[in-house]
Residue frames as a rotation matrix with the C-alpha (Angstrom) as fourth column:
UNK 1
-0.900 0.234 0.368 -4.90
-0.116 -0.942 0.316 11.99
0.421 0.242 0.874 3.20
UNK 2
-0.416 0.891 -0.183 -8.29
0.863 0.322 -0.390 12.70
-0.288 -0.320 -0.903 5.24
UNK 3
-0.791 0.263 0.552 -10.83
0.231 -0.707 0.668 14.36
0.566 0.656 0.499 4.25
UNK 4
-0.665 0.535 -0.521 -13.30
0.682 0.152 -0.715 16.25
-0.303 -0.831 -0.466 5.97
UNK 5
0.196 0.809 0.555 -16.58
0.869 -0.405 0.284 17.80
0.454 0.426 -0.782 5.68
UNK 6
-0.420 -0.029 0.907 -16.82
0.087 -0.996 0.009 21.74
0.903 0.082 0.421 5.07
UNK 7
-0.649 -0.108 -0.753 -16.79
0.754 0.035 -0.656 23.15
0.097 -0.994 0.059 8.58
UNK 8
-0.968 0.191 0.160 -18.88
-0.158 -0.967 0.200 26.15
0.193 0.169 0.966 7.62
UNK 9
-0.253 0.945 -0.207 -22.25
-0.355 0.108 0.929 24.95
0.900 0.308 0.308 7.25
UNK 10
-0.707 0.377 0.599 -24.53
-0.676 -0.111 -0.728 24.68
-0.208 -0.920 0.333 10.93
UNK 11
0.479 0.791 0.381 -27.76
-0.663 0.610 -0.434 22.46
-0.576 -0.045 0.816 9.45
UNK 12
-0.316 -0.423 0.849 -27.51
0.050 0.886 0.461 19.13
-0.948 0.188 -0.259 8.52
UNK 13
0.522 0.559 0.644 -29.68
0.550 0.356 -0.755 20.00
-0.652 0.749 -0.122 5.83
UNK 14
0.879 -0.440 -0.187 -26.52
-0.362 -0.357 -0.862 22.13
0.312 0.824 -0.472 4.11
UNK 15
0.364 -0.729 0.580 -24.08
-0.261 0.518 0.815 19.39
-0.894 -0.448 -0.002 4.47
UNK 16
-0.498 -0.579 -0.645 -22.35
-0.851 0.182 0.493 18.81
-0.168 0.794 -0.583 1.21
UNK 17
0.870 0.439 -0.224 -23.68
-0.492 0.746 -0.449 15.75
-0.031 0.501 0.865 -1.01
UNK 18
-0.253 -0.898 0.359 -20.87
-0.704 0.426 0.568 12.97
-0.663 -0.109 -0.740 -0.09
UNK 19
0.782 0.381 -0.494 -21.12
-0.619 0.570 -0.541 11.30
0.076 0.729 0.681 -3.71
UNK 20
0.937 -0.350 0.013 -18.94
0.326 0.857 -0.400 8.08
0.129 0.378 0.917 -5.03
UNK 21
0.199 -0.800 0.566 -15.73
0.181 -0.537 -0.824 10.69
0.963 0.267 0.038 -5.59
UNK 22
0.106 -0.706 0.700 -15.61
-0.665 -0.573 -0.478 11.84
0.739 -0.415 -0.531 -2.79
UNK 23
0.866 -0.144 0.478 -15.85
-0.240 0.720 0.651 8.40
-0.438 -0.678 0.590 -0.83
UNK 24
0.816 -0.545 -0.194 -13.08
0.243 0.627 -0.740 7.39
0.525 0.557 0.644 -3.25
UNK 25
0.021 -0.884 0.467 -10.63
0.135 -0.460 -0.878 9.54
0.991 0.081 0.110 -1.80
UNK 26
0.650 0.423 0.631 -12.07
-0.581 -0.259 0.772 9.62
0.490 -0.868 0.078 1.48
UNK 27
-0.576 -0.710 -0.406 -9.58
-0.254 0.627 -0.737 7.89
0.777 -0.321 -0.541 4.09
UNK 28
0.458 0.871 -0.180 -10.81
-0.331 0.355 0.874 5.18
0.825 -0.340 0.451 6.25
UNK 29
-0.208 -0.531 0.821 -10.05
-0.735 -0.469 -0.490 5.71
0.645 -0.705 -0.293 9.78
UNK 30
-0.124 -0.295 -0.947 -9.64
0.422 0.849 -0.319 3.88
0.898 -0.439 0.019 13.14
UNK 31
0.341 -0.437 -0.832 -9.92
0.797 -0.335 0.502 6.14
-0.499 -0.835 0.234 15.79
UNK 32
0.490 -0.349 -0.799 -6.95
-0.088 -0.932 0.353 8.42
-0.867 -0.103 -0.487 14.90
UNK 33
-0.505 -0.742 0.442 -5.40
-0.209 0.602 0.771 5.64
-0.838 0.297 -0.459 12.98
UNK 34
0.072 0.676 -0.733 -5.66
-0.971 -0.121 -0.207 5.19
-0.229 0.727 0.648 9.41
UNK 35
0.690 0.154 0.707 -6.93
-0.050 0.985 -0.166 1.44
-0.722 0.079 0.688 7.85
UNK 36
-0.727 -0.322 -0.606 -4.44
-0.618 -0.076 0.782 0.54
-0.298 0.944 -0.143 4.72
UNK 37
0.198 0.980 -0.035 -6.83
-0.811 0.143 -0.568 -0.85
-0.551 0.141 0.822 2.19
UNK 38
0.029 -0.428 0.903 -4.16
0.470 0.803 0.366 -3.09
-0.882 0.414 0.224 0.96
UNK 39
0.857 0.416 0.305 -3.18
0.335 0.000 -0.942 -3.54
-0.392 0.909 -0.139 -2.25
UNK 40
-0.434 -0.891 -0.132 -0.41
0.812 -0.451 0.370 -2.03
-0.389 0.054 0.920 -4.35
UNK 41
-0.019 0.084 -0.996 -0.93
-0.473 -0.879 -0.065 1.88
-0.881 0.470 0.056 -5.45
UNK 42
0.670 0.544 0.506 -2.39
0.561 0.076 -0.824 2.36
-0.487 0.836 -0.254 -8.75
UNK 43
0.876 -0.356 -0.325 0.05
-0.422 -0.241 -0.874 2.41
0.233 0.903 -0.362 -11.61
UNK 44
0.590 -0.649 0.480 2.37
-0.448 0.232 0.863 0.35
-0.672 -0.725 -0.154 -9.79
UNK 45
0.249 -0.420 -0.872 4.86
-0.921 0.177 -0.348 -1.46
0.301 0.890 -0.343 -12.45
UNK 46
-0.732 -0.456 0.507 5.57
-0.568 0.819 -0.083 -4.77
-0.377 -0.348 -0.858 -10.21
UNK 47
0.067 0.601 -0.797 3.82
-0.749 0.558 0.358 -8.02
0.659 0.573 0.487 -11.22
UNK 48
0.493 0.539 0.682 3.07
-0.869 0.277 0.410 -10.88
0.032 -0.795 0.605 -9.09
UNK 49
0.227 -0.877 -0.425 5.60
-0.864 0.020 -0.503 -13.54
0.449 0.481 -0.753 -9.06
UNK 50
0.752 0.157 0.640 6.06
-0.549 0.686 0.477 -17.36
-0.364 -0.710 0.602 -7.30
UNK 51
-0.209 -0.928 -0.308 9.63
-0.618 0.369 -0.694 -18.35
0.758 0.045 -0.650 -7.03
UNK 52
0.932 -0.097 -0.349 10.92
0.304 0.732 0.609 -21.66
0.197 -0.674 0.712 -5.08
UNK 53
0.340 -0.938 0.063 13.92
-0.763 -0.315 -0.564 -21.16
0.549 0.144 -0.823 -3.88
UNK 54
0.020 -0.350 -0.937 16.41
0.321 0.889 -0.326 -24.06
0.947 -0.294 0.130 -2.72
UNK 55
0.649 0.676 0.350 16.37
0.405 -0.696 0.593 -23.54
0.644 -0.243 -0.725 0.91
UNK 56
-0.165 -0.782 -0.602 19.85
0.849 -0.423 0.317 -22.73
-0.502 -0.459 0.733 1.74
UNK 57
-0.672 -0.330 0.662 19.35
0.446 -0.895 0.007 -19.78
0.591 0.300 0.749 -0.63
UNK 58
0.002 0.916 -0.401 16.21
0.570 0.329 0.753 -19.14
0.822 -0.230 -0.522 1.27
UNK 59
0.634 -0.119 -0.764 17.78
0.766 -0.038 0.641 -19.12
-0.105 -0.992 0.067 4.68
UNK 60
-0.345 -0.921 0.179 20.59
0.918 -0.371 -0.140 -17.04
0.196 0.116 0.974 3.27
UNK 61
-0.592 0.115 0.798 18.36
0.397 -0.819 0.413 -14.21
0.701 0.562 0.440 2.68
UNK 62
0.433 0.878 0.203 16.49
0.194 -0.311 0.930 -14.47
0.880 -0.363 -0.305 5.66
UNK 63
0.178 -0.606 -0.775 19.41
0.979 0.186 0.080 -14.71
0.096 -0.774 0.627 7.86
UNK 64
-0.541 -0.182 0.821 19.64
0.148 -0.982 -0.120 -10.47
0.828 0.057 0.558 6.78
UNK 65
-0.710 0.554 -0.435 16.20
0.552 0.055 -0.832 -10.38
-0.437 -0.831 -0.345 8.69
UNK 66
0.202 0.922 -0.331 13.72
0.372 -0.385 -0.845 -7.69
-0.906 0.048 -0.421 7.55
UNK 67
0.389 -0.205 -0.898 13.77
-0.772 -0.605 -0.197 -6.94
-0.503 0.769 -0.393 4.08
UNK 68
-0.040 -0.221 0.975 14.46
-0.079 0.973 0.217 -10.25
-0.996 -0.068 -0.056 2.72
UNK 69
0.245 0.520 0.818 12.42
0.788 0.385 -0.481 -9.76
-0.565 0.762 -0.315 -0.64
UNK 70
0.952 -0.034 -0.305 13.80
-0.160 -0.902 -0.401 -6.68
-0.262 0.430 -0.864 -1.45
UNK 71
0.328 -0.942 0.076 17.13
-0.706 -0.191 0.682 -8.27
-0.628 -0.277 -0.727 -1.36
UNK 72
-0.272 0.348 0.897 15.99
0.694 0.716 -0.067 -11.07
-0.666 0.605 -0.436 -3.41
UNK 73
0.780 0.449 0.436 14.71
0.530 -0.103 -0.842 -8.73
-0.333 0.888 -0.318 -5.97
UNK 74
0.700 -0.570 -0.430 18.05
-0.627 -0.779 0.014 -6.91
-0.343 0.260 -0.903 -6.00
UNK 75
-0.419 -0.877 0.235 19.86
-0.273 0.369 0.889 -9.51
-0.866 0.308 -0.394 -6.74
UNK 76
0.116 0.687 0.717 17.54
0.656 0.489 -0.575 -10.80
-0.746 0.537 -0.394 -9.00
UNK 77
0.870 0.104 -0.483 17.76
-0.154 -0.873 -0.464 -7.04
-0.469 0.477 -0.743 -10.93
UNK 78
0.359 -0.917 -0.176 21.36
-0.757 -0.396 0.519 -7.26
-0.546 -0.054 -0.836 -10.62
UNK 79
-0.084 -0.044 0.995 21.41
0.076 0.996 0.050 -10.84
-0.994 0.080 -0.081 -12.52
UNK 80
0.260 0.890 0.375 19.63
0.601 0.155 -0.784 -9.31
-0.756 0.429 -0.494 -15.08
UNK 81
-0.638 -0.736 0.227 22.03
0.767 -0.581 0.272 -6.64
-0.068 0.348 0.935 -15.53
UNK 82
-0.214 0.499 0.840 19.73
0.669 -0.552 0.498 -4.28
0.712 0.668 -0.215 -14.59
């Protein structure tokens, strides 16, 4: 989402007040390109998590290619019976 200042207003000196809020929400930009700020989204339900794995299982999963960990947590779900 970008935000931009109200187009209406001709002097700088009636430029909206850009407080705290509205940096929060404010997207930070590249060019055309937005920055990601990292991070997971707020209210996310995952937790952080450091697994070894032997590394034939390893290799198994990477042999898929992209999407490795997602395939690892499905099985992982699916262990779980969930």
């Amino acid at each position: 989402m970008v935000l931009s200042i109200h187009k209406n207003w001709a002097d700088p000196d009636d430029a909206p007040e850009l407080d705290a809020d509205w940096f929060a929400k404010a997207a930070l930009m590249e060019g055309e390109k937005p920055v990601n700020r990292g991070g997971r989204p707020r209210g996310s339900n995952k937790v952080p998590v450091t697994l070894r794995l032997d590394r034939d299982a390893g290799d198994h999963f990477k042999a898929g290619g992209p999407g490795w960990r997602s395939r690892i947590k499905a099985a992982v779900r699916k262990a779980v019976g969930l």
